[in-house]
N, C-alpha and C positions, 0 to 999 in steps of 0.2 A: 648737659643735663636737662635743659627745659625741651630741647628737642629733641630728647631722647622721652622724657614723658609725654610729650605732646604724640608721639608718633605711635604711643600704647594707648590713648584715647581711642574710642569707639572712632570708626569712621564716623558713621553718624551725626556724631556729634558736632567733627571737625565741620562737615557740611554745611548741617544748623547756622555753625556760627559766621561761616564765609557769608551765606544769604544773610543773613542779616546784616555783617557789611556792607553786602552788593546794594540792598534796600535802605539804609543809610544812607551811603551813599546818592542813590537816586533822591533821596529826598534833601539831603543841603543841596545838588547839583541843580532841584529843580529851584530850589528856597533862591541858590544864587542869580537862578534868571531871570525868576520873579524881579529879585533885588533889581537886578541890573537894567530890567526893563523899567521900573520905577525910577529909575535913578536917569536913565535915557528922555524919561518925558518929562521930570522936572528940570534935569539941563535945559533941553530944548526949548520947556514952557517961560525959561529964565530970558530966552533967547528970541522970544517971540517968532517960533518957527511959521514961516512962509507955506502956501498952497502948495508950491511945487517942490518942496520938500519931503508933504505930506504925501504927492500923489505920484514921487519917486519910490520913497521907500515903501511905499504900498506894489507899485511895479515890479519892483525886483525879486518881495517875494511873490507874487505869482508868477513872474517868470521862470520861477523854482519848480512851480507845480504844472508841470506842460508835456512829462513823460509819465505815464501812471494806469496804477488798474487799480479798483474799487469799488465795493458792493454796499448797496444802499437800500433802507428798508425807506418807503414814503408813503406814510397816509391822508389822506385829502378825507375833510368835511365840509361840505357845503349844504344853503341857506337859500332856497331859489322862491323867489317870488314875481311873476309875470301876469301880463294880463295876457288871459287867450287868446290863443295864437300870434303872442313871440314870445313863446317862450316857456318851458316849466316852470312845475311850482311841485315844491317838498325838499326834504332833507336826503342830501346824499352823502354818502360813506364808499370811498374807493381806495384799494390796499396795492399797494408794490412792492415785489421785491426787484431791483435791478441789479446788474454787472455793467460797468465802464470801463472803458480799456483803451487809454488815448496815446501816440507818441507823438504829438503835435501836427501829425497829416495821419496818419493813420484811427482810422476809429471803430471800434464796434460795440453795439451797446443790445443789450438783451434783457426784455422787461418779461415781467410776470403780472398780470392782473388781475383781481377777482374783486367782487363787491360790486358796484353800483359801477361798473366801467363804463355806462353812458346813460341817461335819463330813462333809456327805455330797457335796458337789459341790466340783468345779475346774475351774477358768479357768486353760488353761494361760498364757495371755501377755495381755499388756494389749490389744494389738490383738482381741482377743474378749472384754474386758472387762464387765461387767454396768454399765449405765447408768442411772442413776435421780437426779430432780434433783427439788427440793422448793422452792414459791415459796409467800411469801404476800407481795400486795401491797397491804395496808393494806383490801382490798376482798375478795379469794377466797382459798382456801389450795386449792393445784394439786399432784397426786403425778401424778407421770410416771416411766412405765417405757418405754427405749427397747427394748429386749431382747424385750419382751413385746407392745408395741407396743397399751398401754395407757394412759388415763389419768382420774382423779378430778377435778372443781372442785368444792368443798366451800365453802358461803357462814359460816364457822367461825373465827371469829378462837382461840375457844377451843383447837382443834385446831391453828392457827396456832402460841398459845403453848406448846401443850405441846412440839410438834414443834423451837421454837427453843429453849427446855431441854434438851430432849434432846440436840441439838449439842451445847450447851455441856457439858454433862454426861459425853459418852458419848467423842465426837470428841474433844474439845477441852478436858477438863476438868481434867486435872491443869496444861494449861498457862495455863488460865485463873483457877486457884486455887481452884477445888472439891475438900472433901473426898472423898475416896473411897467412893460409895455411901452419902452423905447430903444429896446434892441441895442442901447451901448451900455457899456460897463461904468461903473461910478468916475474912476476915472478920466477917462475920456468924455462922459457927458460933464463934468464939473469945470475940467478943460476949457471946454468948448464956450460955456458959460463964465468964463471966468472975470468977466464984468461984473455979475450980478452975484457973488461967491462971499461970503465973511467968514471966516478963519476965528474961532473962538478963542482966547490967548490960555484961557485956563482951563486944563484936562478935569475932564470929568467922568466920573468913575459908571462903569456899565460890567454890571456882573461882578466885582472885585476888580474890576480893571482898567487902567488910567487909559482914556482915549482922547483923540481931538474932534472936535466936536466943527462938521463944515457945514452950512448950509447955503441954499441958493433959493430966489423967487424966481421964477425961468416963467416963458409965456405957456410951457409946458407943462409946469407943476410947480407945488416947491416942493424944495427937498432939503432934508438932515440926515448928515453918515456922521458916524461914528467912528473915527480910525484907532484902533487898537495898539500901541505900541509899545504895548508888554508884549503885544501874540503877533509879530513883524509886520504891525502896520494895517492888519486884515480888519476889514468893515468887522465891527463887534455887531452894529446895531444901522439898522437905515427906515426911516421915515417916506414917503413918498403921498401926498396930498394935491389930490385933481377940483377944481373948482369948476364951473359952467362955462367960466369966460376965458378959462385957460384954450390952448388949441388941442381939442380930439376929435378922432370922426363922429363922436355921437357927445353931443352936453350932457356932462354928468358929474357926480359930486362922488368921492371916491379919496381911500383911505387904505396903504397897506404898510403894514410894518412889518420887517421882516428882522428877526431875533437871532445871534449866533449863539448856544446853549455852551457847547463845546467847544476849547481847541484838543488838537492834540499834534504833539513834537514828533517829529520823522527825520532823522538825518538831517536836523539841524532845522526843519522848515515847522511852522506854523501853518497847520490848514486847518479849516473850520469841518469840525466832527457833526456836531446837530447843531441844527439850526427847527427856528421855527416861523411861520408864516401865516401874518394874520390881513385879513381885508373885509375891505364891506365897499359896497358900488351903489349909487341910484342912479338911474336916468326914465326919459320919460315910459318904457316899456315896463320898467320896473325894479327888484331892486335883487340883489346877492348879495351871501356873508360867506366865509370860510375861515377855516384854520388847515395848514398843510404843518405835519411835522416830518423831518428827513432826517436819519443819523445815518451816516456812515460807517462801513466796517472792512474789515481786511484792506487797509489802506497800504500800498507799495507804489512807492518811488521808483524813478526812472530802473523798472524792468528789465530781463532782457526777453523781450515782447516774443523776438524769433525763438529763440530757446523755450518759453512756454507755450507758445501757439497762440498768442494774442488775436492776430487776426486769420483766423483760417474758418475757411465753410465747416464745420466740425459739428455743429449741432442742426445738420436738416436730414431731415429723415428720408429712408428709403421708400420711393415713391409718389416723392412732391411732383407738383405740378412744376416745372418752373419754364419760365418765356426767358429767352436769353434776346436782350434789344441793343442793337446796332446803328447807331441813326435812327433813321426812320422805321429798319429790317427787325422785325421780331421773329422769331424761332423758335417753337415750340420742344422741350426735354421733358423729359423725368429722370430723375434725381437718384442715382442707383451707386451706394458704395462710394462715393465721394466722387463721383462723374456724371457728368451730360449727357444722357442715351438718348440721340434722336427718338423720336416720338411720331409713327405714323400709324394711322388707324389702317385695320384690314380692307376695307372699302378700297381705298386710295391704292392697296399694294393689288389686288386685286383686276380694278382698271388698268395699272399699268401693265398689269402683265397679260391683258386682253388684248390691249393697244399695238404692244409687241408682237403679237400671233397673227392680229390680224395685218399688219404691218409685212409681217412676214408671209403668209396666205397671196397677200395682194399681188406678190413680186417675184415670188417663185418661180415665174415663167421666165423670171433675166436670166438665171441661170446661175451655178455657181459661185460665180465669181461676186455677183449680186446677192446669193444668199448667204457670202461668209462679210461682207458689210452689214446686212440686214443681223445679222447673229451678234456681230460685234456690238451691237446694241444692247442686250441684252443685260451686260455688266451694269448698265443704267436705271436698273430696280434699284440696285443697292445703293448708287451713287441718290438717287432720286430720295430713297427712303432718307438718307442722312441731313437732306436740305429741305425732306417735309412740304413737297407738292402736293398738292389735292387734287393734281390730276393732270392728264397726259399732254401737255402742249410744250409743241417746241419753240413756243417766240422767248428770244431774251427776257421775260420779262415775268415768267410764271414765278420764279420763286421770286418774287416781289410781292403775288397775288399771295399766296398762303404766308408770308409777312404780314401783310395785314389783316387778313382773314383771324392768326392769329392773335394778332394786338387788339380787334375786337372781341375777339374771345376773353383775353384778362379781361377787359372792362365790366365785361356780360359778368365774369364770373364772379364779380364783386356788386354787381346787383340783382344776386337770387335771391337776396331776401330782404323787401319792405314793406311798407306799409304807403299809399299812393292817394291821395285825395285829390280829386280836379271837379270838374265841371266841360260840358260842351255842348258846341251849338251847331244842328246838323241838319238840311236842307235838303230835299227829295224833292226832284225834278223829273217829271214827264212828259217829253216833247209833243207825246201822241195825244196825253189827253190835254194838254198846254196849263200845268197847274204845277204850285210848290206849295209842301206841305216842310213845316217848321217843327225840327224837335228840342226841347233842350234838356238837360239830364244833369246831374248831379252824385258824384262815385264815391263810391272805397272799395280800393283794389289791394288784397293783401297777399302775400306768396313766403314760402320758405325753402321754394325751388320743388317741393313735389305736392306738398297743400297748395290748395285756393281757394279764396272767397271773394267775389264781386256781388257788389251790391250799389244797387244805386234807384235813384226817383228819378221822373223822366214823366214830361207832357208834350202833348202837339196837338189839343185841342180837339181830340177825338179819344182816344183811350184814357189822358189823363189831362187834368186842368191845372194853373201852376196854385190853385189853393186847393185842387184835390188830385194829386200827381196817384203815376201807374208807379209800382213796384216789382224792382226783379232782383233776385238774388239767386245765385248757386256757389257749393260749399261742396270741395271734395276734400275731406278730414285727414284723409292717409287709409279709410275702410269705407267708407257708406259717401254717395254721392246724394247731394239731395236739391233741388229745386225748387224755389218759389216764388209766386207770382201773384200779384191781385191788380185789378184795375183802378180808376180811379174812385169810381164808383164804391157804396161800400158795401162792409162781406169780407171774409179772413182772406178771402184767395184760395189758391189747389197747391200742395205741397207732392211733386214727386222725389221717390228714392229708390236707388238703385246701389251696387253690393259692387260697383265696379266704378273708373274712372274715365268710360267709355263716352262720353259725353263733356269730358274735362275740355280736351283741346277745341272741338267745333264751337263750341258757347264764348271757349276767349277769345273765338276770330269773332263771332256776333254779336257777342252781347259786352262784352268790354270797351270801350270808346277807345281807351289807352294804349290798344294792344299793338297801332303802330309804335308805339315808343317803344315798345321791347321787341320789337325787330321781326310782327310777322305782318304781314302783309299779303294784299289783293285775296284774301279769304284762303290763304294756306296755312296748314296748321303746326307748320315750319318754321323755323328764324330762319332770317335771310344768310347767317352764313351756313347752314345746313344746307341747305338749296345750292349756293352759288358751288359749293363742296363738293357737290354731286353734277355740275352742268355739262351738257354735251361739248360746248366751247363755252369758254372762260379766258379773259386777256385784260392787259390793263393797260391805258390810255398810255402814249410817251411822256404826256406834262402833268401836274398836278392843274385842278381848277378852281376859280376862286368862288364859294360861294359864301356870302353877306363876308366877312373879315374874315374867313380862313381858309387855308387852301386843303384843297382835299384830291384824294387817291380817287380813279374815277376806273372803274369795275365793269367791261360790259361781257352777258352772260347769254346763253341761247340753253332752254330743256325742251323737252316735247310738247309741253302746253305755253310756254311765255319767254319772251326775250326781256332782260333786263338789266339796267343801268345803274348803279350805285355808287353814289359818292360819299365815301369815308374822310371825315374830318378827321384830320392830323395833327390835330390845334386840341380838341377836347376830347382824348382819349378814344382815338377811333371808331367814335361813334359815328350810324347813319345821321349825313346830315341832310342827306335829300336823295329821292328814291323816283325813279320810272320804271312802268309793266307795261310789259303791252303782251294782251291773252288774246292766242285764235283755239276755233274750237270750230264744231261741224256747221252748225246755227247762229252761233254769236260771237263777237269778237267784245276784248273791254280793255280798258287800260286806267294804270291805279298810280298815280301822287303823291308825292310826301314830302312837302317844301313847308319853307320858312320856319327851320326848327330851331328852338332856343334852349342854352342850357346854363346847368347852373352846378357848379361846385359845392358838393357835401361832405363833408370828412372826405376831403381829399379824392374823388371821384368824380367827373364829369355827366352830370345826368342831364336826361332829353326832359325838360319843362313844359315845352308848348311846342304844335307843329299846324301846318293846316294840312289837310288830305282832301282829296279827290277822287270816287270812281266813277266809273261813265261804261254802260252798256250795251253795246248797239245788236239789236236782232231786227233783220229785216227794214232794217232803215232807219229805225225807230229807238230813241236814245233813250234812256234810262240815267240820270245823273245824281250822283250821292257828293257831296260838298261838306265836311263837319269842319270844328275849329276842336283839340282839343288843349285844355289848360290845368297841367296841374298844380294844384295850389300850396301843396305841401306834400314832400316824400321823408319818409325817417328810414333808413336803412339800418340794417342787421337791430330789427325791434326785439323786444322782450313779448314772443306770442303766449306766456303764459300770464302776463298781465293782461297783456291786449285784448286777450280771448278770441281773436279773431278767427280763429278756426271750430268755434262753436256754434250751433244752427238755434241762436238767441232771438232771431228775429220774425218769429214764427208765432202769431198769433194761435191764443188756444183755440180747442174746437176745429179749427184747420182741416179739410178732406185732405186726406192721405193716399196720393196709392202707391204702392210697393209694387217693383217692377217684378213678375213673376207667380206674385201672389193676388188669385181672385180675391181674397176678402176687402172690407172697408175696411179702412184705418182712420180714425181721428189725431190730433194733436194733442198731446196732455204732460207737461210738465215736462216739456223740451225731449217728449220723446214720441214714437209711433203707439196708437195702441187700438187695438182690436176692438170698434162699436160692438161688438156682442159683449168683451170683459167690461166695457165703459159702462154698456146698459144694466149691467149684471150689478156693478154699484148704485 
């Protein structure tokens, strides 16, 4: 009878009232865990539980959490106070969204950035996001920039692991229970210290929940965790406190505490949902404050990683640039439909099919037999194109050359856009009339790979004095090139402009001090791998050689005006580490230098700091010698130019003679713009 009425209820209804069981349910099931974790730490706290009790059952569950995928929002506030030059100063605001995807070797993780992603640039909204996603699949480690529309496969498990530290560390690591800027986990640093460790006997409640309460005074910091052991043992809460006399690279007073907001239960496991992260630092440069907040979302336990595609190349676009590196061997691809298409410029297929004609021209007299060898050649375009030669040589050793040619190409390609401050000091010598004339100058060099603006003050005790320095500056905007100039002496100077960028490249071989650092050289207005790309013969040394600590790829090159030398550093991202020319010509002969170069690590890229250069000109017997030192003093890479302004012609005194390339009339300077002395006078 009752299941016979029951079975005339509305479905409906029946539903209704199942969920509500189901939710009952979940709530005494969750009531009882509670209980029972309460009931676990007052046992224990009866029992005066030990350290290594506490940093067992903390263990075990993390070792719960080591196959998984997971999406996390993370936003950073920061507090920067520096004194000039080390360091910013204002308030920054930077948003994440990421994806993690870990089975204890396997990793890939793919960020979203917008806001204040580095001190010099912003994204204003997510929708214009910066994109970059990081894989190793037990076989390659792959960096992809969507933005840039770049990317590395690196055969480097080593590079692998550092990269998956570094999450843990950087992203993820107060909620993963890493101390604060000492690379081990709570565990293991408390371990380690376990001399200096007191075990508090009675739990103390953090968020509604009973924890043990550990701390340690280490020569490192001191520190207080908090072990959870309602939520299996997980840091609730951790302390970390830096004093002067503690051991760090720089003496400083320093404060971060980092909060778990959330758990939440997974098949059984307790993992920390949000968290949140507070700090404040001084030392003597100056001082920083922040708050990070992260919550996790779409949290899954051990996956089955192959059946979703965990790690697969699946998000790079058609078209990426990508360098596939092999040892020392770089290879240039793009990126087409989930494959690697050799990548060779028309240039290159061009010569070789020159090389082969004329190859074959030269030999046609052996006959036959000699022209079906010479033919079999042929099939070598296409083998050629696949391994990306830059050109036709038959020593063992060519596709090593366009290796490296391309591993300095990624480098270059990551620094087309800075901002370059230096200084230099450069020495004209003339044998014939036996005199040196001294200049020294002062720069800012700015680029976004097709803008430029150099500017700089500069004396030698004829055009300018160092309390009344000469001025030069030129500015190609992306439309209007413009030029200006005044001596030391005073007076606005002459400002020209022109409608083209036809004077862009010759001024950065002259008038830039820097412009060895970006790779052109002896007055061409070329980078050196353009040139070597194109050379009559091109070949590479049998050994590497060492110049100051690292060994370098050593390049010798022949064209119709210069023979040249080059040694690429292997050690700091294929950069030129040192450079020889030697120019003949009808009248003059010259040869150009470029030693003792120093470099320095910037987000992660190898940049040329300082070099000394050398040219020397001989006509008629009679030498001509240029000697400068340049030193740059600060680079910021990929800046913010709509802060910066530096593509704006600001430095233009009013009143200023104008002339416009094309146009007879005068022009003045008026409120950062050209304007017509007849409209000027008219006002």
């Amino acid at each position: 009878m009752i299941l016979e009425e029951a079975s005339d209820r509305p479905r409906q209804e029946r539903v209704g009232k199942f969920l509500l069981i189901q939710k009952e349910y979940r709530r005494v099931k969750h009531l009882i865990l509670a209980v029972t974790g309460i009931l676990v730490c007052l046992v224990q706290s009866s029992e005066a539980i030990e350290l290594a009790d506490i940093l067992d059952n903390y263990r075990k569950t993390q070792d719960s959490f080591t196959s998984f995928t997971f999406k996390a929002d993370i936003d950073e506030s920061r507090d920067l106070s520096f004194k000039k030059g080390d360091g910013p100063t204002g308030h920054f605001e930077k948003f994440q969204d990421v994806e993690y995807r870990y089975d204890g070797d396997r990793v890939k993780y793919i960020k979203k950035e917008w806001g204040d992603v580095n001190v010099h640039e912003t994204i204003p909204s997510k929708p214009d996001a910066i994109y970059t996603s990081y894989l190793w699949d037990a076989h390659q480690f792959v960096r992809y920039s969507r933005n840039s529309k770049l990317g590395i496969i690196e055969k480097n498990k080593k590079q692998a692991k550092e990269f998956g530290d570094g999450i843990a560390l950087n992203s993820f690591g107060g909620m993963n229970g890493y101390i604060p800027g000492q690379g081990q986990r709570a565990d293991d640093f408390l371990k380690d210290h376990a001399n200096d460790v007191i075990v508090h006997k009675e739990p103390e409640t953090v968020n509604g929940a009973q924890c043990y309460l550990v701390e340690a005074n280490t020569s490192e910091g001191d520190i207080k965790v908090w072990f959870d052991c309602q939520h299996g043992y997980n840091i609730s809460k951790m302390e970390f406190n830096v004093r002067p006399e503690h051991k760090t690279d720089l003496p400083r007073t320093s404060n971060e505490v980092i909060q778990i907001e959330r758990f939440v239960q997974i098949d059984g496991v307790w993992i920390p949902a949000e968290g949140r992260v507070e700090y404040n630092s001084t030392d003597k440069n100056g001082s920083s404050s922040g708050v990070d907040t992260i919550k996790r979302r779409d949290i899954v336990l051990n996956p089955d990683h192959n059946a979703v595609g965990s790690f697969l190349m699946d998000d790079i676009e058609n078209g990426t640039r990508m360098s596939l590196v092999v040892g020392d061997i770089a290879v240039r691809y793009t990126w087409l439909n989930g494959k690697l298409i050799p990548y060779v410029d028309e240039h290159t297929v061009k010569r070789m099919d020159a090389e082969i004609e004329k190859l074959k021209n030269e030999q046609s007299h052996l006959g036959a037999e000699t022209n079906a060898t010479v033919a079999a050649t042929q099939p070598t375009v296409a083998a050629t194109q696949a391994t990306e030669s830059p050109h036709m040589d038959t020593k063992p050793t060519s596709l090593a050359v366009s290796d490296i040619l391309a591993r300095y190409r990624v480098t270059q390609d990551h620094l087309r856009s800075f901002i370059a401050k230096g200084q230099s000091t450069i020495e004209y010598t003339n044998s014939s009339r036996k005199q040196t004339q001294t200049e020294k100058s002062i720069s800012e060099f700015s680029t976004d790979g097709d803008r430029v603006c150099n500017r700089y003050i500069f004396w030698d005790g004829v055009t300018g004095t160092k309390a009344e320095p000469a001025y030069k500056s030129f500015l190609w905007d992306g439309k209007t090139f413009i030029r200006y100039e005044r001596t030391g002496r005073k007076g606005n100077g002459t400002t020209s402009i022109r409608r083209d960028d036809k004077y862009k490249a010759p001024l950065l071989v002259t008038e830039y001090r820097g412009a060895p650092l970006i790779g052109i050289y002896a007055g061409n207005t070329q980078r050196i791998d353009a040139i070597l790309s194109k050379a009559d013969t091109l070949s590479l040394r049998d050994k590497t050689e060492p110049i100051g600590d690292a060994q370098c790829y050593v390049i010798d090159a022949t064209t119709e005006e210069a023979k040249y030398t080059v040694w690429f550093d292997r050690e700091h991202g294929y950069n030129v580490a040192q450079v020889e020319i030697w120019l003949h010509g009808k009248r003059a002969n010259a040869s150009f230098s470029l030693k003792d170069v120093r470099f320095k690590k910037i987000s992660g890229i190898w940049v040329p700091m300082e070099a000394n250069i050398q040219a020397t000109t001989t006509i008629e017997g009679k030498n001509e010698t240029t000697k400068w030192h340049h030193e740059r003093s600060q680079v910021l890479l990929n800046p913010d130019f709509k802060t910066t302004k530096s593509f704006v012609a600001d430095d233009i005194p009013e009143g200023t003679e104008v002339k416009i390339d094309g146009d007879p009339r005068k022009y003045v300077w008026q409120n950062g713009n050209p304007v017509a002395e007849v409209q000027s006078n008219a006002k």
